[in-house]
DODOLUM-697096 format. One record per residue (C-alpha): residue number from 0; residue in one letter; x, y, z. Coordinates in steps of 0.25 Angstrom, whole numbers. Layout:
N
+-----+------+-------+-------+-------+
! seq ! type !     X !     Y !     Z !
+-----+------+-------+-------+-------+
! NUM !    a !     X !     Y !     Z !
...
+-----+------+-------+-------+-------+
***
This chain:
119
+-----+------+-------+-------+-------+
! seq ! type !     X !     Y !     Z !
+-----+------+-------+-------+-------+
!   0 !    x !   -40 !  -112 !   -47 !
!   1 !    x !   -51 !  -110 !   -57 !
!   2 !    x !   -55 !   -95 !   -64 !
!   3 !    x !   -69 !   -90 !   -69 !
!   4 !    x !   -72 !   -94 !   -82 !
!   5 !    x !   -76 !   -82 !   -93 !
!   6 !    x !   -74 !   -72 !   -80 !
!   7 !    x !   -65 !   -61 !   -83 !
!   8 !    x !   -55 !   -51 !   -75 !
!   9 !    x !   -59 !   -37 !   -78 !
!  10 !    x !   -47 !   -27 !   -79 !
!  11 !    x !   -46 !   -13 !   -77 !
!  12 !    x !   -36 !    -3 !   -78 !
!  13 !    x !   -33 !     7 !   -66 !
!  14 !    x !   -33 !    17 !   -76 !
!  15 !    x !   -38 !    23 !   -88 !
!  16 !    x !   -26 !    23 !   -95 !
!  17 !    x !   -21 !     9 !   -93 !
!  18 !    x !   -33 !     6 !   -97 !
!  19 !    x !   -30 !    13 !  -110 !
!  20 !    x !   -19 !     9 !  -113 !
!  21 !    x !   -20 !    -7 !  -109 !
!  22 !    x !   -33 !    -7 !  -119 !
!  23 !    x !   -26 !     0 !  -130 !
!  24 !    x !   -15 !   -10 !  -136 !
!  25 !    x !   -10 !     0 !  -143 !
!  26 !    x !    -7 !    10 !  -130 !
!  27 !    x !    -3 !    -1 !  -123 !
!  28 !    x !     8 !    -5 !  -134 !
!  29 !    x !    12 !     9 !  -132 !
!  30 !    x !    12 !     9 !  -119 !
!  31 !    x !    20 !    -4 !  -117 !
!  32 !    x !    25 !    -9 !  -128 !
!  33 !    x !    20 !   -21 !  -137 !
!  34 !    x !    25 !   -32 !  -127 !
!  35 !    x !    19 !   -24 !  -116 !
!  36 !    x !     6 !   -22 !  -121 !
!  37 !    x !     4 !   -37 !  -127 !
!  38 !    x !     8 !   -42 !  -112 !
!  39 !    x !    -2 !   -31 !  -106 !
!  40 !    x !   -13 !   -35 !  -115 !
!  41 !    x !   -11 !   -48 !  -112 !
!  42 !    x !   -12 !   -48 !   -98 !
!  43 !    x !   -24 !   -39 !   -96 !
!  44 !    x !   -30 !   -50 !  -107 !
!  45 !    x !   -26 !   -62 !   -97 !
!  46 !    x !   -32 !   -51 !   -85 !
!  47 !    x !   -45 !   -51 !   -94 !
!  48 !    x !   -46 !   -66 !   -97 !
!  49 !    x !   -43 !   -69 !   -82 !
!  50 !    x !   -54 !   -72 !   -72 !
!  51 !    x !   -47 !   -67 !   -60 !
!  52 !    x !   -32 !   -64 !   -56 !
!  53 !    x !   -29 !   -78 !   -52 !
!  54 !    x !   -33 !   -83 !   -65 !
!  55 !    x !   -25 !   -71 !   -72 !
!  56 !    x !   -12 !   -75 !   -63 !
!  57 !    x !   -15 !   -89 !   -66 !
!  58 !    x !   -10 !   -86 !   -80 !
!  59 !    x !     5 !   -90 !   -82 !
!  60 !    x !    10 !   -76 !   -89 !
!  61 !    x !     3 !   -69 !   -76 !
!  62 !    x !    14 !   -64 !   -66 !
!  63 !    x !     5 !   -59 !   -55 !
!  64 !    x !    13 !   -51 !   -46 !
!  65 !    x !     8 !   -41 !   -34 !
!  66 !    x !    10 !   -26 !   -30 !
!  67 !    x !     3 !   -23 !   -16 !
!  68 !    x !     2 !    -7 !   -14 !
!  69 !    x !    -6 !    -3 !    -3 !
!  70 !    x !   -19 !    -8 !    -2 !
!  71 !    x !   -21 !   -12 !   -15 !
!  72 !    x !   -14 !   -25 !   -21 !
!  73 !    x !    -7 !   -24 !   -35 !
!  74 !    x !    -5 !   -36 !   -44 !
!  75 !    x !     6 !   -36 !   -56 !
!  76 !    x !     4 !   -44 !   -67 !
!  77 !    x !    18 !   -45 !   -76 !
!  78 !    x !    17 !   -42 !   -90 !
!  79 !    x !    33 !   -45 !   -93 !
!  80 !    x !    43 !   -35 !   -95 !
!  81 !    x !    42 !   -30 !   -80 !
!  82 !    x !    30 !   -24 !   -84 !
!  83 !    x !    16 !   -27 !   -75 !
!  84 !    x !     3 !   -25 !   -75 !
!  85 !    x !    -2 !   -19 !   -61 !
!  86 !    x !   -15 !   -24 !   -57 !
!  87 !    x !   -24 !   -25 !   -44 !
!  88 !    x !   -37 !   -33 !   -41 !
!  89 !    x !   -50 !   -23 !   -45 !
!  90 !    x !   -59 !   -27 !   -35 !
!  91 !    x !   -64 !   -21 !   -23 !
!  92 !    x !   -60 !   -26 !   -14 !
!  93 !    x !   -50 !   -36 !   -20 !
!  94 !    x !   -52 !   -51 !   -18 !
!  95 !    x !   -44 !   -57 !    -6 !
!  96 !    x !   -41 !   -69 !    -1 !
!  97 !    x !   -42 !   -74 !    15 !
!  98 !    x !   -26 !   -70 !    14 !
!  99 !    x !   -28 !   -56 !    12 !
! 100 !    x !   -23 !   -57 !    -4 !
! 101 !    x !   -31 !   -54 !   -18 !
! 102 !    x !   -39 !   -67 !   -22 !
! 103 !    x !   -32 !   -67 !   -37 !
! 104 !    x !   -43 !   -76 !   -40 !
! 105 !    x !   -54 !   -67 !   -37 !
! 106 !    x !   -49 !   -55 !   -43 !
! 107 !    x !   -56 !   -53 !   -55 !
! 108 !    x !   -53 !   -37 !   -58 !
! 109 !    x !   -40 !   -31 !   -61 !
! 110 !    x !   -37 !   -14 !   -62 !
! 111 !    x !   -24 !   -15 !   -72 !
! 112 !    x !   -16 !    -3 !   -63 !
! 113 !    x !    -3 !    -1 !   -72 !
! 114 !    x !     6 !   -10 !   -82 !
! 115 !    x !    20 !    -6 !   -75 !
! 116 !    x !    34 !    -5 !   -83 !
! 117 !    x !    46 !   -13 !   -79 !
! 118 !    x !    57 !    -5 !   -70 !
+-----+------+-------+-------+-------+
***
């Protein structure tokens, strides 16, 4: 498997207010916690660094998980505690492959949907 040298993912947010509050460190201490925040940051940093998904999920700290909900497929990346970050390939339309999935390794945009809680 080889990934794009100096090629980054962009990442956008599904909202405008996660988008606040994931660019301000201080609302997103207040919003979850210290721990929370230092993991969130961290991981839209590793989304940012990335070249694509494949490269991202490549990481070892990167739990990739999926939620399929209709028509559109929802990706989970674990941020410890319970807590996930709810993704989904911001491309139209996504990358697949011959067998119908998302080709991680061609996605090369993500829409931040929600950071869930545990429970």
């Amino acid at each position: 498997m080889s990934f794009g040298v100096g090629v980054m993912m962009e990442v956008g947010f599904a909202s405008l207010q996660m988008a606040k509050t994931c660019s301000s460190p201080a609302q997103t201490r207040r919003q979850w916690g210290s721990v929370g925040a230092r993991k969130i940051r961290l991981r839209l940093d590793q989304m940012i660094a990335a070249s694509s998904l494949a490269e991202l999920v490549s990481l070892p700290q990167v739990r990739l998980g999926r939620l399929v909900t209709g028509a559109d497929e929802r990706f989970v990346l674990d941020l410890g505690g319970g807590r996930q970050m709810v993704v989904f390939a911001d491309e139209d339309p996504a990358p697949r492959r011959h067998d119908g999935t998302i080709d991680l390794g061609r996605v090369e945009r993500l829409l931040v949907v929600e950071i869930t809680e545990p429970g």
